[in-house]
DOVOBA-260453 format. One record per residue (C-alpha): x, y, z. Coordinates in Angstrom, 3 decimals. Each point is the difference from the previous one (the first is absolute). Layout:
% DOVOBA-260453
{{X, Y, Z}}
...
END
This chain:
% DOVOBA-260453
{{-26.829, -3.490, 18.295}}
{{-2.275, 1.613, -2.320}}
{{1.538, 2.826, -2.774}}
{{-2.184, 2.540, 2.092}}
{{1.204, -1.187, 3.040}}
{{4.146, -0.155, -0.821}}
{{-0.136, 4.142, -1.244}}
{{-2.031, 1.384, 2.965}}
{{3.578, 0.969, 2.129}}
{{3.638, 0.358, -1.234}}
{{0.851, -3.376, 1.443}}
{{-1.507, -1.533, -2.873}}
{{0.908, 2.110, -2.483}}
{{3.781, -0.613, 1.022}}
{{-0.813, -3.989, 0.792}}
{{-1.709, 0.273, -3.845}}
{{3.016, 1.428, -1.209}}
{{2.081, -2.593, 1.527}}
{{-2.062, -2.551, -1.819}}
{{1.363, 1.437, -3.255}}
{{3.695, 0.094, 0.786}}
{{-0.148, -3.880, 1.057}}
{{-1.368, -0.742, -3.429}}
{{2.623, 1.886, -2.080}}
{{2.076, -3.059, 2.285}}
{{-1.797, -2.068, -1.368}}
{{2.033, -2.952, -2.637}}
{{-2.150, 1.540, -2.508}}
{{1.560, 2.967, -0.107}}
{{2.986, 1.413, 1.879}}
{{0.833, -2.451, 2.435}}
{{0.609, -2.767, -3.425}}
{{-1.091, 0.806, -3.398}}
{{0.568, 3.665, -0.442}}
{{3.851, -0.272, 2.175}}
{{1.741, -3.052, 0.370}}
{{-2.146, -2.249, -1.987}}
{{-2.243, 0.260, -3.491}}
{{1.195, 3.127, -1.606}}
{{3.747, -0.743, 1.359}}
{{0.277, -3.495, -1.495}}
{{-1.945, 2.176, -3.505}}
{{3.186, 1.894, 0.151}}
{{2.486, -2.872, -0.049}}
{{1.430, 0.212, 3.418}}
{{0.359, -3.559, 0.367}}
{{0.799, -2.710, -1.830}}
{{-2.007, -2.441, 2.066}}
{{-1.126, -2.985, -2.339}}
{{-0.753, -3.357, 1.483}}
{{-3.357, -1.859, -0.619}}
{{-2.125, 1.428, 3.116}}
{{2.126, 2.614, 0.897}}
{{-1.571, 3.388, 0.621}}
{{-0.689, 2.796, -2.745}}
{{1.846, -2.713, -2.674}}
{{-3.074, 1.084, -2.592}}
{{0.188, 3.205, 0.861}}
{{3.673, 0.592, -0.840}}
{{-0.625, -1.293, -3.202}}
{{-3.107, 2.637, -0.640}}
{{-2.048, -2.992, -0.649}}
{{-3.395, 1.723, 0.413}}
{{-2.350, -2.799, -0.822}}
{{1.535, -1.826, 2.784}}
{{-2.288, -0.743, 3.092}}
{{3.005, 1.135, 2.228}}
{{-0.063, 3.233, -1.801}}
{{-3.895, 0.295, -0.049}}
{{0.048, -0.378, 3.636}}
{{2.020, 2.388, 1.247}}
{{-1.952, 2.940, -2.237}}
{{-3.217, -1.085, 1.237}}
{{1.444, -0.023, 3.354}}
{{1.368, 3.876, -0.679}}
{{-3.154, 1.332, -1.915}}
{{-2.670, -1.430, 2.782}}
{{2.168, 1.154, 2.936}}
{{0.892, 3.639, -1.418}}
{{-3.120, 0.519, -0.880}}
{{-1.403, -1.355, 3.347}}
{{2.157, 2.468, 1.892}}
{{-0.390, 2.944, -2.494}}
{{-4.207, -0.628, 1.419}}
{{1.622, 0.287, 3.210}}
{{1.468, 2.950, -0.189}}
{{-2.860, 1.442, -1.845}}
{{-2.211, -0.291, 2.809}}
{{2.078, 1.436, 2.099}}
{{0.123, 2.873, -2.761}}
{{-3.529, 0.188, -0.236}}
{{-0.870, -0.263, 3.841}}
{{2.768, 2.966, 0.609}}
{{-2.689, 2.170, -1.594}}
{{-3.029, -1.893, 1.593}}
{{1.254, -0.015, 3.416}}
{{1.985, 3.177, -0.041}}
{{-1.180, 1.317, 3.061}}
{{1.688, -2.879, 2.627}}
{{3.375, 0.849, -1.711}}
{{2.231, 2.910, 1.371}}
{{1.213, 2.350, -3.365}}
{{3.838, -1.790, 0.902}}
{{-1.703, -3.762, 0.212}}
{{-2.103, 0.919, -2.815}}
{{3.027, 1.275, -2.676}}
{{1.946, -2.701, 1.247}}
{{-2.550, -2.997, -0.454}}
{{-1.421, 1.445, -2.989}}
{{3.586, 0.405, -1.591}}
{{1.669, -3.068, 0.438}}
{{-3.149, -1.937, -1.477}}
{{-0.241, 2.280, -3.143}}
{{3.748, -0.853, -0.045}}
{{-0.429, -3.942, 0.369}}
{{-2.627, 0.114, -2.772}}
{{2.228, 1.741, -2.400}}
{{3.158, -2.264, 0.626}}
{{-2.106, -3.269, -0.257}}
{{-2.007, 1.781, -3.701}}
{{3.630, 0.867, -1.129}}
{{1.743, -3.507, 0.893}}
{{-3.107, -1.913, -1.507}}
{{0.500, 2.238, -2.999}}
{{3.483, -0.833, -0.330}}
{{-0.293, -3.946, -0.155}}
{{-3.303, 0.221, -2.150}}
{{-0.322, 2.897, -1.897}}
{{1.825, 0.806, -3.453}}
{{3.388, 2.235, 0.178}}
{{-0.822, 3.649, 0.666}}
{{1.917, 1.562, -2.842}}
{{-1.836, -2.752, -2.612}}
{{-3.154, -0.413, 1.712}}
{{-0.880, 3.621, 1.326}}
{{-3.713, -0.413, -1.746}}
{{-0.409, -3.750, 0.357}}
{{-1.962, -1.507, 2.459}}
{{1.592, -0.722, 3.486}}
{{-1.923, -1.185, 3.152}}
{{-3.076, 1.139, 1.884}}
{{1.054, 2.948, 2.212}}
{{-2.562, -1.088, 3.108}}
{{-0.719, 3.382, 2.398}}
{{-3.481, -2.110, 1.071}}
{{0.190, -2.584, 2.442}}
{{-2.491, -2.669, -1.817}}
{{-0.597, -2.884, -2.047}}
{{-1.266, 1.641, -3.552}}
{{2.789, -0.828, -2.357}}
{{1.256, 3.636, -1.555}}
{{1.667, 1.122, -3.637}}
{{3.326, -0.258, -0.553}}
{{2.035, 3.323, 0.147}}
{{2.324, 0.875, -2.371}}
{{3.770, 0.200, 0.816}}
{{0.051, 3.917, 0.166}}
{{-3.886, 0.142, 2.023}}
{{2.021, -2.924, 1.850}}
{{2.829, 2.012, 0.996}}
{{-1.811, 3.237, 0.498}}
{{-2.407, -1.638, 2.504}}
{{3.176, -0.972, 1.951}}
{{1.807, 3.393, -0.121}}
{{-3.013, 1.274, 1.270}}
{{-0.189, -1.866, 2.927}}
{{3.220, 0.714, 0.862}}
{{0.121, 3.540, 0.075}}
{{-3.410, -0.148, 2.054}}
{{2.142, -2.521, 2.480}}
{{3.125, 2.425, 0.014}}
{{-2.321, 3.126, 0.859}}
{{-1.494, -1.371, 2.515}}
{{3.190, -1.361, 1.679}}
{{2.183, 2.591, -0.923}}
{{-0.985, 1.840, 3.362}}
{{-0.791, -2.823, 2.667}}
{{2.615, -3.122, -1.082}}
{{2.324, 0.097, 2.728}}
{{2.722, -1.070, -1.904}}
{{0.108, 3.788, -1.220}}
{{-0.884, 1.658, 3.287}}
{{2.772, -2.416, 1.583}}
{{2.412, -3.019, -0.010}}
{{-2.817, -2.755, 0.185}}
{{0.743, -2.832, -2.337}}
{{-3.062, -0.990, -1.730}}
{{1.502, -2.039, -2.401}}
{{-3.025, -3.154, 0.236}}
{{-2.489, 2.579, -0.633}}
{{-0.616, 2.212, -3.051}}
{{1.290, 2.746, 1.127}}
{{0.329, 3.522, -2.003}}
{{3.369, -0.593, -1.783}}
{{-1.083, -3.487, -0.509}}
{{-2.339, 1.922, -2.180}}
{{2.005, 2.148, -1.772}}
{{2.488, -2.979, -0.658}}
{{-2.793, -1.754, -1.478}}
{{-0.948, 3.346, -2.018}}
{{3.462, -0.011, -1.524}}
{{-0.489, -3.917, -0.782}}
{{-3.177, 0.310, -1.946}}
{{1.371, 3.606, -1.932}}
{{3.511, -1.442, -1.122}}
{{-2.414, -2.990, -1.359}}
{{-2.005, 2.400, -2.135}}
{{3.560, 2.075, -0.927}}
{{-0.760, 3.056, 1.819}}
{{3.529, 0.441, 1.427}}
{{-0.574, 3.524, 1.146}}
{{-3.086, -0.848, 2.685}}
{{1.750, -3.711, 0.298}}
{{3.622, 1.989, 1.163}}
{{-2.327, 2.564, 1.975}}
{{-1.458, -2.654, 2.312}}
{{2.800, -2.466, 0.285}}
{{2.071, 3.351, 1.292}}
{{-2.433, 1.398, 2.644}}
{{0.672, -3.804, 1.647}}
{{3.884, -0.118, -0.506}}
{{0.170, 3.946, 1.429}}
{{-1.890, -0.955, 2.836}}
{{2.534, -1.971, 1.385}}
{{-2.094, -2.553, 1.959}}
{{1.014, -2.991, -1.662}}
{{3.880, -0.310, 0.220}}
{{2.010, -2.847, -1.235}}
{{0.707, -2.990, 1.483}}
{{3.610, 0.191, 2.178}}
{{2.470, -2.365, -1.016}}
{{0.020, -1.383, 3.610}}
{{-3.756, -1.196, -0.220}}
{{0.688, -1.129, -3.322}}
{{2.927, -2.126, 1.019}}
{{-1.093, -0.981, 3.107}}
{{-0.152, -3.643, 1.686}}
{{-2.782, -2.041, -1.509}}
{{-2.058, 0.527, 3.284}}
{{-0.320, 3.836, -0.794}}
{{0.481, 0.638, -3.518}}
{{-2.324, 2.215, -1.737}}
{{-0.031, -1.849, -3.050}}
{{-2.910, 2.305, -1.236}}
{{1.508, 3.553, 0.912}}
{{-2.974, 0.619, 1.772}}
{{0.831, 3.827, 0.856}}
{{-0.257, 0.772, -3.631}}
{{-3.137, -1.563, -0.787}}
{{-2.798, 2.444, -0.494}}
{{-2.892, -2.666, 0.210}}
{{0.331, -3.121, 1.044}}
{{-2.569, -3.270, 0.461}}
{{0.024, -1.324, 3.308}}
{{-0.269, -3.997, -0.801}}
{{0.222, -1.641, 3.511}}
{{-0.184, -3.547, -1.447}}
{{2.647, 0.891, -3.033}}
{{2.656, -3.166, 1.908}}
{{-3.103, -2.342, -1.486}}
{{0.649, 0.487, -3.479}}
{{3.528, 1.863, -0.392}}
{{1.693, -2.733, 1.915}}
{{-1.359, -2.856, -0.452}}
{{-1.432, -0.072, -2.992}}
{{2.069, 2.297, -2.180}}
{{3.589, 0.925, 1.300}}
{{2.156, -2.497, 1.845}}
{{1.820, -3.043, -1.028}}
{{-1.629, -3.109, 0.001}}
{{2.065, -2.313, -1.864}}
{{-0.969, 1.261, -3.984}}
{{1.027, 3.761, -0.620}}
{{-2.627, -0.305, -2.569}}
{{-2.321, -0.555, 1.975}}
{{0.236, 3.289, 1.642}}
{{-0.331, 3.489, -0.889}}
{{3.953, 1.013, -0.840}}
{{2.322, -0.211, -2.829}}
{{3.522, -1.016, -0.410}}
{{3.029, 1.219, 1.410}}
{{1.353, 1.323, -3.695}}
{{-3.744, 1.752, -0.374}}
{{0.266, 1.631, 3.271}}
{{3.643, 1.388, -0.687}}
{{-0.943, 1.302, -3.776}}
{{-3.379, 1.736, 1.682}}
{{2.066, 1.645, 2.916}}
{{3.034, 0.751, -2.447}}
{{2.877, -1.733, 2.131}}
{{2.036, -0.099, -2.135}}
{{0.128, 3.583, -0.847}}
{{-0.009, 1.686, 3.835}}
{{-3.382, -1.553, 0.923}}
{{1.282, -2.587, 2.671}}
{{-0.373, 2.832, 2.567}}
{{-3.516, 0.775, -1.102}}
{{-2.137, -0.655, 3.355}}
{{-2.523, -1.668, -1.911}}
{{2.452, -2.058, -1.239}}
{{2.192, -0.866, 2.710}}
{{-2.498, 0.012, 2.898}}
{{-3.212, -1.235, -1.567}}
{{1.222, -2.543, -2.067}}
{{0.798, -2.763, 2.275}}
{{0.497, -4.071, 0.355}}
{{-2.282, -2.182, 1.271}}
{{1.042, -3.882, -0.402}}
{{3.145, 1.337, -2.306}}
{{-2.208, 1.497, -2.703}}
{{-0.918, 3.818, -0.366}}
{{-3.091, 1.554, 1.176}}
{{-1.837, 3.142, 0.431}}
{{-0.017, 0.853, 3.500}}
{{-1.951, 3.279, -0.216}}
{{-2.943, -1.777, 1.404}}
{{1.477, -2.398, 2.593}}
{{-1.753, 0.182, 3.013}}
{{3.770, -0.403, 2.101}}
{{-1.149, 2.849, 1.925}}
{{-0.121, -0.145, 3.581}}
{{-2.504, 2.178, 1.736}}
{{0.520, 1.686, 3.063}}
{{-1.842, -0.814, 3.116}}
{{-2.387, 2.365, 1.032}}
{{0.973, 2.256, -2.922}}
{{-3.383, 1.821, -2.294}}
{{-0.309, -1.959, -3.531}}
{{0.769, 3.443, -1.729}}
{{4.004, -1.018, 0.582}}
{{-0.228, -3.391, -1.035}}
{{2.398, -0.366, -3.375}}
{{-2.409, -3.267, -1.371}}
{{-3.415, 0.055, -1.195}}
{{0.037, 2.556, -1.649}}
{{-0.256, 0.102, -4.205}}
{{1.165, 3.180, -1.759}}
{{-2.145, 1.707, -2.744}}
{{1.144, 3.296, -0.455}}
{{3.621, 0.960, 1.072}}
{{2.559, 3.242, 0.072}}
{{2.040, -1.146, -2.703}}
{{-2.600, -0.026, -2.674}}
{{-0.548, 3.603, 0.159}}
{{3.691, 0.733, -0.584}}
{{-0.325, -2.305, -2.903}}
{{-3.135, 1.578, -1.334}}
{{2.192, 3.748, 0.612}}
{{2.602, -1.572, -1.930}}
{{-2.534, -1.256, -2.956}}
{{-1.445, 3.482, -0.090}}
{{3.133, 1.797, -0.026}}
{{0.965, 2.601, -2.928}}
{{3.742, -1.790, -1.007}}
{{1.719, -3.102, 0.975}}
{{2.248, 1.233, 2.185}}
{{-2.580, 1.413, 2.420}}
{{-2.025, -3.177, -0.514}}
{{3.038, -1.874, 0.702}}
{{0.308, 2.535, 3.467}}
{{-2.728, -1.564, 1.384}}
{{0.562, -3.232, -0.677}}
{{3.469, -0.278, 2.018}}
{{-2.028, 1.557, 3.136}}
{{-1.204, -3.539, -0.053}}
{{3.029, -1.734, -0.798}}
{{2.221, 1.176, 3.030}}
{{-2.447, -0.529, 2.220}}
{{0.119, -3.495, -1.767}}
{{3.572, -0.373, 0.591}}
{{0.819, 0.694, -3.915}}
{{2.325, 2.253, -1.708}}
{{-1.356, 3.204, -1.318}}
{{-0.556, -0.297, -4.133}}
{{1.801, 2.661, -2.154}}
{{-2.463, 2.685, -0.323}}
{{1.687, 2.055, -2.117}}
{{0.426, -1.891, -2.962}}
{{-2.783, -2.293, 0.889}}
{{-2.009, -0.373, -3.671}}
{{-3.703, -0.276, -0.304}}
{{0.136, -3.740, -1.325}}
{{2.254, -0.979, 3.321}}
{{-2.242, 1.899, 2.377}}
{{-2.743, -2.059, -1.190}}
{{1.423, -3.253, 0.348}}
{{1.507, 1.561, 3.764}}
{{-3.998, 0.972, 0.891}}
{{-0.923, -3.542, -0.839}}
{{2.797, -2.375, 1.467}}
{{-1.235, 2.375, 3.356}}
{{-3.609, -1.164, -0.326}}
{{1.247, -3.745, -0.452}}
{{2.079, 0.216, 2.807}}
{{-2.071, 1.906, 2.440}}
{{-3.520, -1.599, -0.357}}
{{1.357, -3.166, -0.386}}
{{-2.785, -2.213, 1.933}}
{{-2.248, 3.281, 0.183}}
{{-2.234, -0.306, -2.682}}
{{0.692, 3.484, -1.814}}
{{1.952, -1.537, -3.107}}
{{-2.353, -1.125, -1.901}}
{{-1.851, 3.445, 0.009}}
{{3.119, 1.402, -1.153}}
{{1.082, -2.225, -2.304}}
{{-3.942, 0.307, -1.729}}
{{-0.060, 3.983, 0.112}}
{{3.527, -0.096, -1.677}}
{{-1.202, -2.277, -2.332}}
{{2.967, -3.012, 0.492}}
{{-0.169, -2.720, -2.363}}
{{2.716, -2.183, 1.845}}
{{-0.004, 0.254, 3.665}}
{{3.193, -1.060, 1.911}}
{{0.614, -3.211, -0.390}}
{{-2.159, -0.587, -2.738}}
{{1.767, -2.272, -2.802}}
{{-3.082, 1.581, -3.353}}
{{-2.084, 2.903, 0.083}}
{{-3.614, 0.140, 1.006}}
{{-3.191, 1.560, -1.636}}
{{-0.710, 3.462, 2.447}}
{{-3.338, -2.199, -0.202}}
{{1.309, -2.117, 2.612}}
{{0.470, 3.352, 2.460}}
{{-4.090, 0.346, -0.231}}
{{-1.317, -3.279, 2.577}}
{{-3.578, -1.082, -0.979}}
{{-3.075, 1.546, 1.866}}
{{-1.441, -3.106, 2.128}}
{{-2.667, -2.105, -1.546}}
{{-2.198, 0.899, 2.482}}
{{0.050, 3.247, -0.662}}
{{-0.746, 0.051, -3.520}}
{{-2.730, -2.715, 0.594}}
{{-1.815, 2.775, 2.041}}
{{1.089, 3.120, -1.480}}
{{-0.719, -0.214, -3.894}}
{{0.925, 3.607, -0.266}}
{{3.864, -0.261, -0.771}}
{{-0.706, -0.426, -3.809}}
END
């Protein structure tokens, strides 16, 4: 069907919409590189090194490598092909306005605004310099034009702007139609209005504005519509474990064909534990603290499993079993998360005036983690940092969001690491491609 054609009823505005969401599944970005895959393996999560195992290159931040090369063509093309997507929707919103209803309308137009900003800021945050650093240096192209003229890089702060814009258009015109404010509908595969404002608190506590970062990240916690997993989901048989805690996730990718890669290629045992995305026992019971309390962590003692006698991730093992005849929305598998509850309380704790209120927040996710409460009232700053990021290393572990902490916090030796790196090596190198046919990043 013709452009003209797809935005002359609702239908096709939704089934246009639709088209975006199964891109962000796409390998390229959160069903692979920017979860489980690329900027995980960046981040040291595994210690997978075997000639022609997966993300081997990549672990080692060998960016001349082809393997390495590959996967950030693969991201830049297929962001960038979805951010066109969701600017013609953008654009046709306006166009077309009069075969949308005003709820259709602030709904459609809101979540695309919204998809364009989160795919600008994650592109940002593999590519573009550190915010604090770089605030005036060029970034990326900040594309609000569906077409094929190459466009001047924006700086880091017209970068981040662009994106905060967006985002407050998205939450205004959600803020009175999402019906996961009006009501208990779980919208959690679409981006829905806190999905915004979780995303708002993201990119501010990036830039260091606490106060709108802790302003954001507690309109979502007060709302209440995200609770924490129950220690009877997390815990359950393997059949119907929710391995991904899906009732806190705030926005989610739905990747139906997820089993392809996670499974096969990158998480179970076959034969050579480095040949597979995991690390050793020892690694996995210094990262979840076991000896110290942490052997009752769920992450720990649910999600880190054995598979052939060797330890594995299990957060995305599809050993689901779906139920006959029941809608996809309950299914436990397939789906990836990129934004979750316990970020904002992490991002309340960041922003917090002392330690000890930091530290507050911070156990809010621990016993619902299964983990004893930390001392808040002698808690010192120096301990409350390293507390904040042993909870990132544990929580996103497989998830992708490490690295961009690790880079905003400026870490010259990630976990695991054995020597420091340059905070060069946090800054991946625009695509060939795109320099070939955009001169204008000099």
């Amino acid at each position: 069907m013709s452009e003209d054609q797809i935005f002359e009823s609702e239908i096709g505005f939704q089934q246009a919409l639709t088209g975006v969401y199964s891109q962000l599944a796409q390998r390229g970005l959160y069903g692979d590189n920017l979860s489980m895959g690329f900027v995980s393996a960046l981040a040291q999560n595994y210690a997978v090194s075997a000639t022609g195992a997966p993300l081997v290159r990549t672990r080692l931040l060998d960016y001349a490598s082809s393997e390495v090369i590959g996967h950030t063509n693969n991201t830049w093309s297929t962001a960038y092909t979805a951010i066109a997507g969701a600017n013609k929707v953008i654009i046709n919103t306006a166009r077309k306005r009069a075969v949308l209803t005003d709820k259709s309308y602030a709904m459609i137009r809101g979540e695309a605004l919204a998809i364009r900003a989160l795919l600008h800021f994650d592109l940002y945050r593999v590519f573009g310099p550190e915010y604090s650093a770089g605030m005036n240096s060029k970034a990326i192209p900040y594309k609000t034009l569906a077409d094929q003229y190459s466009k001047v890089p924006s700086t880091s702060k017209e970068l981040v702007d662009s994106v905060l814009n967006d985002l407050n258009q998205a939450a205004a015109l959600l803020k009175g139609v999402d019906p996961v404010i009006t009501g208990s509908t779980n919208r959690n595969i679409k981006m829905n209005y806190y999905a915004v404002k979780g995303l708002e608190a993201r990119v501010r506590i990036t830039i260091g504005d606490k106060t709108g970062a802790a302003a954001a990240a507690k309109e979502v916690v007060d709302a209440g519509k995200f609770p924490f997993v129950i220690p009877a989901m997390a815990s359950a048989t393997a059949g119907s474990r929710d391995r991904i805690y899906k009732s806190e996730l705030l926005f989610g990718a739905r990747v139906r064909t997820v089993k392809d890669w996670a499974e096969n290629q990158y998480f179970r045992f076959f034969g050579n534990t480095s040949m597979r995305l995991t690390r050793t026992a020892a690694n996995f019971a210094t990262l979840y603290e076991t000896s110290a309390g942490g052997s009752s962590d769920f992450r720990f003692a649910y999600r880190i499993e054995q598979d052939g006698g060797a330890p594995f991730p299990s957060k995305f093992w599809q050993t689901f079993t779906p139920i006959s005849g029941a809608p996809d929305s309950v299914r436990l598998d397939q789906l990836v998360p990129v934004i979750r509850l316990s970020e904002m309380y992490y991002i309340l704790a960041e922003a917090a005036a002392t330690p000890a209120e930091g530290a507050a927040f911070l156990n809010v996710v621990r016993k619902n983690r299964g983990l004893a409460e930390l001392p808040v009232t002698t808690i010192t700053q120096t301990v409350f940092n390293n507390e904040l990021t042993k909870e990132y290393q544990k929580e996103f572990y497989a998830e992708g969001q490490l690295f961009f902490y690790y880079k905003r916090k400026k870490v010259v030796r990630m976990q695991f690491m054995t020597a420091d790196i340059a905070l060069s090596k946090y800054v991946l190198p625009i695509p060939d491609a795109e320099l070939e046919y955009n001169p204008t990043y000099n």
